[in-house]
N, C-alpha and C positions, 0 to 999 in steps of 0.2 A: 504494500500500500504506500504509496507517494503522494506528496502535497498534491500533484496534479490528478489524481484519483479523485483525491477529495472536494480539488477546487471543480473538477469538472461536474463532480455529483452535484454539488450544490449552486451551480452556475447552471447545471439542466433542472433541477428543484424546484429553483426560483424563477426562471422563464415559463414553466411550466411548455416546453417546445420539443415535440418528438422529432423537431428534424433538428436539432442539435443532439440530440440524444443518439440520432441514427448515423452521424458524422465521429461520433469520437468511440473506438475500441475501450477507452479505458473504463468508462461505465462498465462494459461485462468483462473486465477484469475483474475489476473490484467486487463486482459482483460474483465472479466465481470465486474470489478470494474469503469473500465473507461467507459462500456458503448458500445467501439465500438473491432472490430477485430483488431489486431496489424500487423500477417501476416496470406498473402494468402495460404492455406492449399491444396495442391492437392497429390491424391493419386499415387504412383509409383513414383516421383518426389524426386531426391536425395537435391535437393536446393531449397532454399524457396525465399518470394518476400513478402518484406513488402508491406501494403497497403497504401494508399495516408496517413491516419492516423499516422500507424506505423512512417512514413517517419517523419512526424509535430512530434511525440514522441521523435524520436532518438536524437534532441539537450535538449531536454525540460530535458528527464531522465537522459543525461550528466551533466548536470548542478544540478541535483536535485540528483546526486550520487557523486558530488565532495563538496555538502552543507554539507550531510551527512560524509563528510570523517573531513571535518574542523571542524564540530561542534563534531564531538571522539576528535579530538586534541584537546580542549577545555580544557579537565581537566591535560592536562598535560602542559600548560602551566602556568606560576608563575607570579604573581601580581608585578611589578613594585612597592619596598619601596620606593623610593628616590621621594624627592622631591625639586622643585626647584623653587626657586624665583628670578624673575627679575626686577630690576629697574633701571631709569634712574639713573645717576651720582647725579644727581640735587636733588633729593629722598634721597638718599644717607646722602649727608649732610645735609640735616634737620631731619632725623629720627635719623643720629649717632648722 
């Protein structure tokens, strides 16, 4: 399963369009990855209908497409030099 698995499931989800559906392989990957069908497939039909499955997918892949967006931002974020110590007052004048 690949970010593009996912983005594609939920980019045909949300258009709700079986001729994107019918253009990308990667939907029946993923769907043969998972195991079950994602959406209902009928012939001469301009719009498609997720299945009960599909429907349990569509928050799980949201969620599993914004892990993948954070963890890219990963290397562009910068380590924190500073460091800081606290102590009480009382600390203070027995260690100065």
């Amino acid at each position: 399963m690949t970010y593009q698995d996912i983005h594609t499931f939920l980019t045909i989800a949300s258009s709700s369009s079986l001729s994107k559906a019918a253009e990308s392989h990667r939907l029946s990957a993923l769907e043969e990855e998972l195991g079950t069908e994602l959406i209902i497939r009928r012939k001469g039909s301009r719009t498609l209908e997720l299945t009960d499955a599909g429907q349990r997918f569509v928050p799980i892949a949201r969620k599993w497409e914004q892990l993948w967006i954070e963890t890219g931002k990963i290397k562009f974020e910068r380590p924190s030099t500073q460091l800081r110590i606290v102590n009480v007052d009382s600390l203070n004048f027995y260690f100065m």
